[in-house]
PDB file of N, CA, C and O in Angstrom:
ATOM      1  N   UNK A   1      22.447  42.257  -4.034  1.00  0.00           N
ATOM      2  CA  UNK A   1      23.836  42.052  -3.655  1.00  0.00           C
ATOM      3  C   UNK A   1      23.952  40.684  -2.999  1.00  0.00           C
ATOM      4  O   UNK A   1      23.391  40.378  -1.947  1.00  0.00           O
ATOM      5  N   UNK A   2      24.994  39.629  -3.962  1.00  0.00           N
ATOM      6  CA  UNK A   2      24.879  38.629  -3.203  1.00  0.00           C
ATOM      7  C   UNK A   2      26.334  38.716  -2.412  1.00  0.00           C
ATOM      8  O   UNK A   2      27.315  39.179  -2.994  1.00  0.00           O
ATOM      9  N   UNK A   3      26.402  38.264  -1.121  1.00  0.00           N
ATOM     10  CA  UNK A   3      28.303  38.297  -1.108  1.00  0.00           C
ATOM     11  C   UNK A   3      28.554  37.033  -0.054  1.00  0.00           C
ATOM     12  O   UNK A   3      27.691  36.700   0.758  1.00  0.00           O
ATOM     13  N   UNK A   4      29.631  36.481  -0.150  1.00  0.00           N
ATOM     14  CA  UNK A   4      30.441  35.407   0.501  1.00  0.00           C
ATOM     15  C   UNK A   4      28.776  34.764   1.245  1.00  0.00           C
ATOM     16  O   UNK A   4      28.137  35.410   2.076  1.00  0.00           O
ATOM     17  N   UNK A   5      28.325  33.314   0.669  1.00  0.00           N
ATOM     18  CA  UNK A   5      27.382  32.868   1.273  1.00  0.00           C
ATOM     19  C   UNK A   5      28.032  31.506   2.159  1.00  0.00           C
ATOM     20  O   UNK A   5      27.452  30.575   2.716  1.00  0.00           O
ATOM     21  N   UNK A   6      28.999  31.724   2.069  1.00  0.00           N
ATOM     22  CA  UNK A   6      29.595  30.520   3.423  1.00  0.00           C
ATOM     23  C   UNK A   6      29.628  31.437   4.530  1.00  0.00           C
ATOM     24  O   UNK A   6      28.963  31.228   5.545  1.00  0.00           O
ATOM     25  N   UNK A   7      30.347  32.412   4.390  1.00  0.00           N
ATOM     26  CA  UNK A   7      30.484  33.200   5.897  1.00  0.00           C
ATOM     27  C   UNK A   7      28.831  33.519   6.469  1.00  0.00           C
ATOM     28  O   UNK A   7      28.591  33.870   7.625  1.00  0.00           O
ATOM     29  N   UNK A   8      27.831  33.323   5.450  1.00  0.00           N
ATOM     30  CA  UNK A   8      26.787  33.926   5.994  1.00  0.00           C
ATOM     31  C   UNK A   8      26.042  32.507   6.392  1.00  0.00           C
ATOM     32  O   UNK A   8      25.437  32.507   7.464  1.00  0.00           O
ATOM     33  N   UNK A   9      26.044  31.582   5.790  1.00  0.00           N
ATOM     34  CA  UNK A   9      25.702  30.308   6.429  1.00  0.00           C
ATOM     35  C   UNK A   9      26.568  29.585   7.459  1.00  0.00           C
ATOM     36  O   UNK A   9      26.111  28.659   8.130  1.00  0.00           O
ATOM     37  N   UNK A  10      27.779  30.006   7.572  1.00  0.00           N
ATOM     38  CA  UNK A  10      28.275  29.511   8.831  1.00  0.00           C
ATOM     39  C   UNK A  10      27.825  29.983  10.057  1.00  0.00           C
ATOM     40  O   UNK A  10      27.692  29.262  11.046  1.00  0.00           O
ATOM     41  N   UNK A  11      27.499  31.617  10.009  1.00  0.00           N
ATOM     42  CA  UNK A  11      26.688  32.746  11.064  1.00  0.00           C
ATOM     43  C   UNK A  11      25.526  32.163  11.044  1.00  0.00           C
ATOM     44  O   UNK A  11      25.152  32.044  12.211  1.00  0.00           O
ATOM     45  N   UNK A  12      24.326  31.495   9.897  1.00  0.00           N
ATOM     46  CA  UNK A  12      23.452  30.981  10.715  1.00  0.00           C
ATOM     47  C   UNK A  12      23.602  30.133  11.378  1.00  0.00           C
ATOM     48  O   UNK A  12      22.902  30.073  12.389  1.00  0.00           O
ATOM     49  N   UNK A  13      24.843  28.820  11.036  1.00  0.00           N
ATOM     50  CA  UNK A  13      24.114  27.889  11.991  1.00  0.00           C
ATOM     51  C   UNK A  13      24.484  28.059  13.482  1.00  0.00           C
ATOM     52  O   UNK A  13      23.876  27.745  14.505  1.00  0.00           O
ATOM     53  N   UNK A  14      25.738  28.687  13.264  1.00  0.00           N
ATOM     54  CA  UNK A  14      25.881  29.114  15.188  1.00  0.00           C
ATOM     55  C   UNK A  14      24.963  30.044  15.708  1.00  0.00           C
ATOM     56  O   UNK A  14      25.259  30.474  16.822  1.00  0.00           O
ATOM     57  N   UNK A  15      23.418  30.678  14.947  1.00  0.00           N
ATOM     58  CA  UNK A  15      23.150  31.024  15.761  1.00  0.00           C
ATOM     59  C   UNK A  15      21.901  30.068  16.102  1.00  0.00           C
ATOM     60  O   UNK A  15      21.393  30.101  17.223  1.00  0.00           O
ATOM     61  N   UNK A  16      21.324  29.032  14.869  1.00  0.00           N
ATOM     62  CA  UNK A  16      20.792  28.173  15.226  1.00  0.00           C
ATOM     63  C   UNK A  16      21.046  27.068  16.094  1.00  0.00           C
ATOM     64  O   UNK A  16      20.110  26.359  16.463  1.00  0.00           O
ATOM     65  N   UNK A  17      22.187  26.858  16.448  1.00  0.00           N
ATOM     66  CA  UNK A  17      22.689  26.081  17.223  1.00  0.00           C
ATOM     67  C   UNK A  17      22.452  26.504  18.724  1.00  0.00           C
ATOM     68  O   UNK A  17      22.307  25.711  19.655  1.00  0.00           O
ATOM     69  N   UNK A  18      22.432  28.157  18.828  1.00  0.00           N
ATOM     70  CA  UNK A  18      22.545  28.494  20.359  1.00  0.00           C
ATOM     71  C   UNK A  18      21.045  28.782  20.192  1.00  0.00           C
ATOM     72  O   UNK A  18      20.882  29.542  21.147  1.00  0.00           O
ATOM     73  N   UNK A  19      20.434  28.726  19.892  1.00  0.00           N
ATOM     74  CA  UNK A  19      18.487  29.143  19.879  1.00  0.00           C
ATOM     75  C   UNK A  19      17.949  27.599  20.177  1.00  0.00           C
ATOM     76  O   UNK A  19      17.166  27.244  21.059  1.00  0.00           O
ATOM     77  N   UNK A  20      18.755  26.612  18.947  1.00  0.00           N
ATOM     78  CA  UNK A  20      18.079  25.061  19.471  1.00  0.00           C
ATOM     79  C   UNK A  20      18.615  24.725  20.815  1.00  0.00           C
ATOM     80  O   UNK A  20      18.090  23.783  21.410  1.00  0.00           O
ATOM     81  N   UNK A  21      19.454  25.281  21.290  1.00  0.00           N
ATOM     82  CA  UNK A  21      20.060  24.888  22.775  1.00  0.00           C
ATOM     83  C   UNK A  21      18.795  25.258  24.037  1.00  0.00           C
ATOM     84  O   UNK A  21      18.470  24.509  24.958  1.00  0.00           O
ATOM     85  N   UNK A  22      18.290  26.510  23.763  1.00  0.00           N
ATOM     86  CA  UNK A  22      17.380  26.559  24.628  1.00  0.00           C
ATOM     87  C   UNK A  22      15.987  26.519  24.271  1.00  0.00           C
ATOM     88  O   UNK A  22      15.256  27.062  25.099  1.00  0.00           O
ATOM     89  N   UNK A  23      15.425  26.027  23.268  1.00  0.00           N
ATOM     90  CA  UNK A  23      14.018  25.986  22.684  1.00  0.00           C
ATOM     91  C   UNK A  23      13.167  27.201  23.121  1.00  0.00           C
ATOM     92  O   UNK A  23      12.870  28.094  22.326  1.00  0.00           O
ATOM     93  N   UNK A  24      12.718  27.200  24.651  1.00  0.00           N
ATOM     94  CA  UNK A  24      11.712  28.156  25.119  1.00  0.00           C
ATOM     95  C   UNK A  24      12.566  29.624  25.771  1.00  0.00           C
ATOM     96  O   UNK A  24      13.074  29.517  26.887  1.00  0.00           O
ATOM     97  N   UNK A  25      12.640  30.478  25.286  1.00  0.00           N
ATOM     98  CA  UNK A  25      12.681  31.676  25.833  1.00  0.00           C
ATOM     99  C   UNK A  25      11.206  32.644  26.978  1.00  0.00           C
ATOM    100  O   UNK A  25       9.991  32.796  26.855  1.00  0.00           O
ATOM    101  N   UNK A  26      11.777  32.872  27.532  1.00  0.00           N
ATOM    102  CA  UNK A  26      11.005  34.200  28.918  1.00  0.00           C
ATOM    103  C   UNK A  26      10.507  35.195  27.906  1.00  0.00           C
ATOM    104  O   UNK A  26       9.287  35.345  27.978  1.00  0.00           O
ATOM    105  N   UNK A  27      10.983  35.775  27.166  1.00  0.00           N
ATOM    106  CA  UNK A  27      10.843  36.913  26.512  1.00  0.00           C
ATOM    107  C   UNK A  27      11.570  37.139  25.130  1.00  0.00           C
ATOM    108  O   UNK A  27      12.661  36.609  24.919  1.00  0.00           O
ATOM    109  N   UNK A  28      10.794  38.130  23.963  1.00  0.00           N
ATOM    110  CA  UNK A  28      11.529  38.643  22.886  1.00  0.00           C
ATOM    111  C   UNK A  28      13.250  39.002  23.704  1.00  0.00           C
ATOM    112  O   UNK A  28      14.348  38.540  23.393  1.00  0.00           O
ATOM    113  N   UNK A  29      12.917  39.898  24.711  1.00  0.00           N
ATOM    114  CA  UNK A  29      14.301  40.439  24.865  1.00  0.00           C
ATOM    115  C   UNK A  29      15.722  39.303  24.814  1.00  0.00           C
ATOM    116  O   UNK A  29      16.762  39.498  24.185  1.00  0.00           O
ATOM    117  N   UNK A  30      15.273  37.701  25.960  1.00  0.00           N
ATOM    118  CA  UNK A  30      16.082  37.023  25.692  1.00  0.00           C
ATOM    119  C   UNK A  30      16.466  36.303  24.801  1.00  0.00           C
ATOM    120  O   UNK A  30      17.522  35.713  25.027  1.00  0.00           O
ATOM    121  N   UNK A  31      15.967  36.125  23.814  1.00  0.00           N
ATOM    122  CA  UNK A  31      15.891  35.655  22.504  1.00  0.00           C
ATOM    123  C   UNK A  31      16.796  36.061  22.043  1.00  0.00           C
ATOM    124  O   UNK A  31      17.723  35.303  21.757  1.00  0.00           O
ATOM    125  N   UNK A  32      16.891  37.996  21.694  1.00  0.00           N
ATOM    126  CA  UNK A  32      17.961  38.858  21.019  1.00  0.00           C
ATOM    127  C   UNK A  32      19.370  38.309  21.888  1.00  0.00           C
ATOM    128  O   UNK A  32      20.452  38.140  21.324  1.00  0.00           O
ATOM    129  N   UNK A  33      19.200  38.129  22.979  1.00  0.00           N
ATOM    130  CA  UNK A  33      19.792  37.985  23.655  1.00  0.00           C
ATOM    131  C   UNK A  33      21.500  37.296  23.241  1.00  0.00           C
ATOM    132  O   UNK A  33      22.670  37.633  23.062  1.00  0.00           O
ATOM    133  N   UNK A  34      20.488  36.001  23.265  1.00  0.00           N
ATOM    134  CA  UNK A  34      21.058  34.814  22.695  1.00  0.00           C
ATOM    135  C   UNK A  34      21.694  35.154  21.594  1.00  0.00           C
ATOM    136  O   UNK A  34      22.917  35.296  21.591  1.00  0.00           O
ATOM    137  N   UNK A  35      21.109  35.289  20.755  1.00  0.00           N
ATOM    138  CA  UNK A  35      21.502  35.920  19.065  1.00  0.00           C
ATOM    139  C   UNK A  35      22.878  36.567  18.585  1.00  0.00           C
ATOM    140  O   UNK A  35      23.765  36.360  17.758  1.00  0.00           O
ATOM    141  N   UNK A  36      22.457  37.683  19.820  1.00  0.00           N
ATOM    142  CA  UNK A  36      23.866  38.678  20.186  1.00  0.00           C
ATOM    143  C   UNK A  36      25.121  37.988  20.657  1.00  0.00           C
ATOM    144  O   UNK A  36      26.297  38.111  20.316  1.00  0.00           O
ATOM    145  N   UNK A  37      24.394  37.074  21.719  1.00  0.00           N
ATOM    146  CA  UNK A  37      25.940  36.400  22.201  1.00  0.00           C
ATOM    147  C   UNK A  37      26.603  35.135  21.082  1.00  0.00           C
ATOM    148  O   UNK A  37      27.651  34.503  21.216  1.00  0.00           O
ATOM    149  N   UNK A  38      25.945  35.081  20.369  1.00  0.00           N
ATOM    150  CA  UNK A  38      26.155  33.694  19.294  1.00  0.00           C
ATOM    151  C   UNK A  38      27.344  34.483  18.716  1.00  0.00           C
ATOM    152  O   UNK A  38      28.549  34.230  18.734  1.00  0.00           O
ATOM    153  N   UNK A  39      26.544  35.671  18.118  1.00  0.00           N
ATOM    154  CA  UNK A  39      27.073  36.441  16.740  1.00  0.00           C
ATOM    155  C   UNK A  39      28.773  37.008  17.176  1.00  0.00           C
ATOM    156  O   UNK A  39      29.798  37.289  16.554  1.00  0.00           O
ATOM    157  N   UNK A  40      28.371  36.969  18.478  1.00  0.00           N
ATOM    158  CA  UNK A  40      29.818  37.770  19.141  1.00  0.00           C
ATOM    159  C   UNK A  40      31.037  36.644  19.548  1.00  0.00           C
ATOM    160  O   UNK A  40      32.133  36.998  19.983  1.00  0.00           O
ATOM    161  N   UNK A  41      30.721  35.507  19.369  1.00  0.00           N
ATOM    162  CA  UNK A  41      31.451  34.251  19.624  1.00  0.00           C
ATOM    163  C   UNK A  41      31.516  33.738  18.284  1.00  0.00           C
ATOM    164  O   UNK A  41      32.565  33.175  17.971  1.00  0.00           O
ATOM    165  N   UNK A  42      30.906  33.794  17.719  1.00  0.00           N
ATOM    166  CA  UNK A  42      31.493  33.572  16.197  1.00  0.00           C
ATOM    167  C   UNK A  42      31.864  34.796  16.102  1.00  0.00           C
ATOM    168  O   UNK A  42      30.950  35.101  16.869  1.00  0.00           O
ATOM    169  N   UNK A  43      32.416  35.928  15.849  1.00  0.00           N
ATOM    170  CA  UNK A  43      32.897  36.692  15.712  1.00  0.00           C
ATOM    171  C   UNK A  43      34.593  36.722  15.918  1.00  0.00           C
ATOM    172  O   UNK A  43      35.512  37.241  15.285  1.00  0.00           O
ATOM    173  N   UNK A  44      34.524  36.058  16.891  1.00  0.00           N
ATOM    174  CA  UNK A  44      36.180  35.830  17.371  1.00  0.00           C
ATOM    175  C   UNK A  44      36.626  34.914  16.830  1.00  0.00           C
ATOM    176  O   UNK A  44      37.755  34.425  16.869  1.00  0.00           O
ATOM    177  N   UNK A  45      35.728  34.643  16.289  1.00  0.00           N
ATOM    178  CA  UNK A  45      36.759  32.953  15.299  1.00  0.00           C
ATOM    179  C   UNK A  45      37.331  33.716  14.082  1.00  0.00           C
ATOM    180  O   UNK A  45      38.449  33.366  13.703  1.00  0.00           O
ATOM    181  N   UNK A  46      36.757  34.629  13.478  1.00  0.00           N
ATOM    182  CA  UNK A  46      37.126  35.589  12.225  1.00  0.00           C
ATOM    183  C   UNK A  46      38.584  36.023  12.024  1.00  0.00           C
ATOM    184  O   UNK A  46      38.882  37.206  12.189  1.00  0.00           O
ATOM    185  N   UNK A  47      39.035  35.576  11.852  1.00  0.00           N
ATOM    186  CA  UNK A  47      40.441  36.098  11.703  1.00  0.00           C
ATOM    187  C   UNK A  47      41.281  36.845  10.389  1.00  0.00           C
ATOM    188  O   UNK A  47      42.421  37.309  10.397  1.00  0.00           O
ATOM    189  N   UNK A  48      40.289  36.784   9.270  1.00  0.00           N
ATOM    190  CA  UNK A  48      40.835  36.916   8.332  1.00  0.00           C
ATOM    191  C   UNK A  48      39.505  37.834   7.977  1.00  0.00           C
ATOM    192  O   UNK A  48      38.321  37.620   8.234  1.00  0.00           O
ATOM    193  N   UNK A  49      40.291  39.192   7.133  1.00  0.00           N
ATOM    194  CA  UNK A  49      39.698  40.502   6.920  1.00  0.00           C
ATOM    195  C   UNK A  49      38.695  40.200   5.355  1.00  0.00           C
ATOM    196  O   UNK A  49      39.224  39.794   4.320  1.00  0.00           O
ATOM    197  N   UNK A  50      37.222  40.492   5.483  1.00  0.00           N
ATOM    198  CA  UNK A  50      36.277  40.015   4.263  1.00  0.00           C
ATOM    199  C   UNK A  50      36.767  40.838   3.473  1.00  0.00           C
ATOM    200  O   UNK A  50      37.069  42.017   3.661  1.00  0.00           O
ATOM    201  N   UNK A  51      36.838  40.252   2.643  1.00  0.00           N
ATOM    202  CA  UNK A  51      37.518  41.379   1.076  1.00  0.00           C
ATOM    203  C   UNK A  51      36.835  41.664   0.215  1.00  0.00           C
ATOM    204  O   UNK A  51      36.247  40.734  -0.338  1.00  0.00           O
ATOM    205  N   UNK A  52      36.683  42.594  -0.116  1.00  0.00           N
ATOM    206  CA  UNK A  52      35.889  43.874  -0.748  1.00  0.00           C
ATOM    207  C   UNK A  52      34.889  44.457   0.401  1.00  0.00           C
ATOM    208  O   UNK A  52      33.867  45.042   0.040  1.00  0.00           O
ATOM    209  N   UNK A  53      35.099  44.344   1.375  1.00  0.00           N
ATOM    210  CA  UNK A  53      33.913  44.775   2.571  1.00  0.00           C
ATOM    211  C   UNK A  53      33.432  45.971   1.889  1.00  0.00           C
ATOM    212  O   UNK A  53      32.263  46.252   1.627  1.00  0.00           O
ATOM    213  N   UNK A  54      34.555  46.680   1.621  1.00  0.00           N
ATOM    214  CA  UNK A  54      33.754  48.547   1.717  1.00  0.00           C
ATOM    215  C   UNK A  54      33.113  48.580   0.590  1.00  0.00           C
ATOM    216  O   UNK A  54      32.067  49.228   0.542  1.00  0.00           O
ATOM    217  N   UNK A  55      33.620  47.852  -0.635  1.00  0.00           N
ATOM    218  CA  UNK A  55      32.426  47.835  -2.029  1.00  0.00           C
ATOM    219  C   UNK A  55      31.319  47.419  -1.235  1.00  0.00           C
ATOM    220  O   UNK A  55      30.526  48.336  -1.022  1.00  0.00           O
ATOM    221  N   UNK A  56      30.927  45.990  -0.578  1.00  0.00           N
ATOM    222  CA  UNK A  56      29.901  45.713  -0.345  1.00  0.00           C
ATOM    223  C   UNK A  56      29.059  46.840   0.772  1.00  0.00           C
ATOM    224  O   UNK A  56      27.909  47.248   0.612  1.00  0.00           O
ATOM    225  N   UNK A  57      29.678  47.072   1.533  1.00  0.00           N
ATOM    226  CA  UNK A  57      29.273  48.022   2.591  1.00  0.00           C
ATOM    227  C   UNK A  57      28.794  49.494   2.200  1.00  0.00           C
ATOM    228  O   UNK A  57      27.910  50.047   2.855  1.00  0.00           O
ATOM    229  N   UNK A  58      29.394  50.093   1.136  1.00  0.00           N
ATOM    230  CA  UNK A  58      28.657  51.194   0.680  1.00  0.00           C
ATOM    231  C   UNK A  58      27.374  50.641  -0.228  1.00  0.00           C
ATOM    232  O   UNK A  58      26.304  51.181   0.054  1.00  0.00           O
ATOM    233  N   UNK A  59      27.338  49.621  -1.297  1.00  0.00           N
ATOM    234  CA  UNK A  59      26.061  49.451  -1.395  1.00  0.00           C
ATOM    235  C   UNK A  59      25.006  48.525  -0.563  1.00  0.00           C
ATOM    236  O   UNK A  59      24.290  47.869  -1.319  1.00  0.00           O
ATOM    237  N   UNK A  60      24.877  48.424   0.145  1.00  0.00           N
ATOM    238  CA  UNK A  60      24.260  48.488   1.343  1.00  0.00           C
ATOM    239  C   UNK A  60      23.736  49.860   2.084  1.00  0.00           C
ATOM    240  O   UNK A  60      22.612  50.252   2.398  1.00  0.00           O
ATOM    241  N   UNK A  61      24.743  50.283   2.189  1.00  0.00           N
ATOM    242  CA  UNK A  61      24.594  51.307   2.504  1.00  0.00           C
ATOM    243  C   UNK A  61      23.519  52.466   1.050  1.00  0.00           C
ATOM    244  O   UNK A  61      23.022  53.511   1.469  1.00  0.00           O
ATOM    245  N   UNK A  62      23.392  52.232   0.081  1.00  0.00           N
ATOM    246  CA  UNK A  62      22.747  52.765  -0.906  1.00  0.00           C
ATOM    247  C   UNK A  62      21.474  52.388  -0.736  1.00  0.00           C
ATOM    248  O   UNK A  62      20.456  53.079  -0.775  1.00  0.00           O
ATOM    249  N   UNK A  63      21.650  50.854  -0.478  1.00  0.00           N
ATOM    250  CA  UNK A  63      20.018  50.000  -0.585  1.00  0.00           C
ATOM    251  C   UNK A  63      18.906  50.156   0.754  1.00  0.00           C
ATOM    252  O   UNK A  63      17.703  50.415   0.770  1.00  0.00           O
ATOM    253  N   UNK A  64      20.151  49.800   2.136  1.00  0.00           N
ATOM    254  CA  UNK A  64      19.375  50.271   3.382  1.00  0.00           C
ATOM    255  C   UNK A  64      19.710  51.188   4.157  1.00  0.00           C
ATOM    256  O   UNK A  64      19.648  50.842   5.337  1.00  0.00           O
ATOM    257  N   UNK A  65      20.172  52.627   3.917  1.00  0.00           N
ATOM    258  CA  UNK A  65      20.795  53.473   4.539  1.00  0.00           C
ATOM    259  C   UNK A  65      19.580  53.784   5.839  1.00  0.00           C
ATOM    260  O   UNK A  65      19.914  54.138   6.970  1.00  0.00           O
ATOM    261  N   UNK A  66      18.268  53.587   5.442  1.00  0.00           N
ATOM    262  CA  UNK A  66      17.467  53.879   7.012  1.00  0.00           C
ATOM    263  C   UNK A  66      17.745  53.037   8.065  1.00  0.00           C
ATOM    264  O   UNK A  66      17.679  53.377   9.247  1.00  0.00           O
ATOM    265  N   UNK A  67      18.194  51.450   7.482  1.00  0.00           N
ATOM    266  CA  UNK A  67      18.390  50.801   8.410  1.00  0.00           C
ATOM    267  C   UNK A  67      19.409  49.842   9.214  1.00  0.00           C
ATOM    268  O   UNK A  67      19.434  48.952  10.064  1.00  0.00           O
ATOM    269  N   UNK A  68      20.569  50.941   8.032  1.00  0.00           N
ATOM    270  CA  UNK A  68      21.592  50.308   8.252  1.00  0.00           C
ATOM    271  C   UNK A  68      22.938  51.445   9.097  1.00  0.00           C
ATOM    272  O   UNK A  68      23.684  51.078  10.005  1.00  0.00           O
ATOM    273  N   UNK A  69      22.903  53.059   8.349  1.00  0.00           N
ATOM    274  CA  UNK A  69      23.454  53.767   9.535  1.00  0.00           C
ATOM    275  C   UNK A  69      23.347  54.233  10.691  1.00  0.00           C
ATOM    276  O   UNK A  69      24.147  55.082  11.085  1.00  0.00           O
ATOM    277  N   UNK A  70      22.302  53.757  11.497  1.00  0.00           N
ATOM    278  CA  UNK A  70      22.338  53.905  12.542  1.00  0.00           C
ATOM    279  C   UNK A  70      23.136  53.056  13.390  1.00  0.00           C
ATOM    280  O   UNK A  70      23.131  53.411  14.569  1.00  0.00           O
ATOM    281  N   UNK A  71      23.973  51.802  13.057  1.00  0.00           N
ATOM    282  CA  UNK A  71      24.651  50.899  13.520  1.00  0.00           C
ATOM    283  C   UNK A  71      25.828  51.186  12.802  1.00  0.00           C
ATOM    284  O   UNK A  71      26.702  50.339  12.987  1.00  0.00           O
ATOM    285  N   UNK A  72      26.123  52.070  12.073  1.00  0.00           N
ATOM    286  CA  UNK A  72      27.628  52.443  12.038  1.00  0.00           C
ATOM    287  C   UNK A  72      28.029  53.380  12.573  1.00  0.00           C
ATOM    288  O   UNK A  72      27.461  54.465  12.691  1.00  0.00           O
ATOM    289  N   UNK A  73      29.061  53.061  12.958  1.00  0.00           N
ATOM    290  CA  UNK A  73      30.279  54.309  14.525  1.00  0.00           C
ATOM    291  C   UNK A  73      30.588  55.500  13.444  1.00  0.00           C
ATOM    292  O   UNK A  73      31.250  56.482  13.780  1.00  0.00           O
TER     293      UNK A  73
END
């Protein structure tokens, strides 16, 4: 499944951007850390709804259901 590879290269580089900001991390934990807060600040820039999400999202859901419903509500 390939889908929208701008939205997914724009998500890397903000999160490469906030990882090259601090080079050395304390720990795995702060690392995720970082990651999380990137993903959640690009997140708010999103304004416009990905289209076809739920096609893509159920197969996904076909391909990684061990490791993917546990993070759905």
């Amino acid at each position: 499944v390939i889908y929208t590879t701008n939205a997914i290269e724009s998500l890397n580089s903000v999160i490469r951007t906030a990882v090259n900001k601090r080079k050395v991390f304390p720990s795995d934990q702060a690392a995720f850390k970082v990651v999380y807060l990137a993903t959640q600040q690009a997140s708010k820039k999103w304004s416009m709804p990905i289209r076809n999400w739920t096609s893509a999202l159920n197969r996904f859901m076909i391909m990684f259901d061990d490791r993917i419903s546990k993070h759905l509500i």
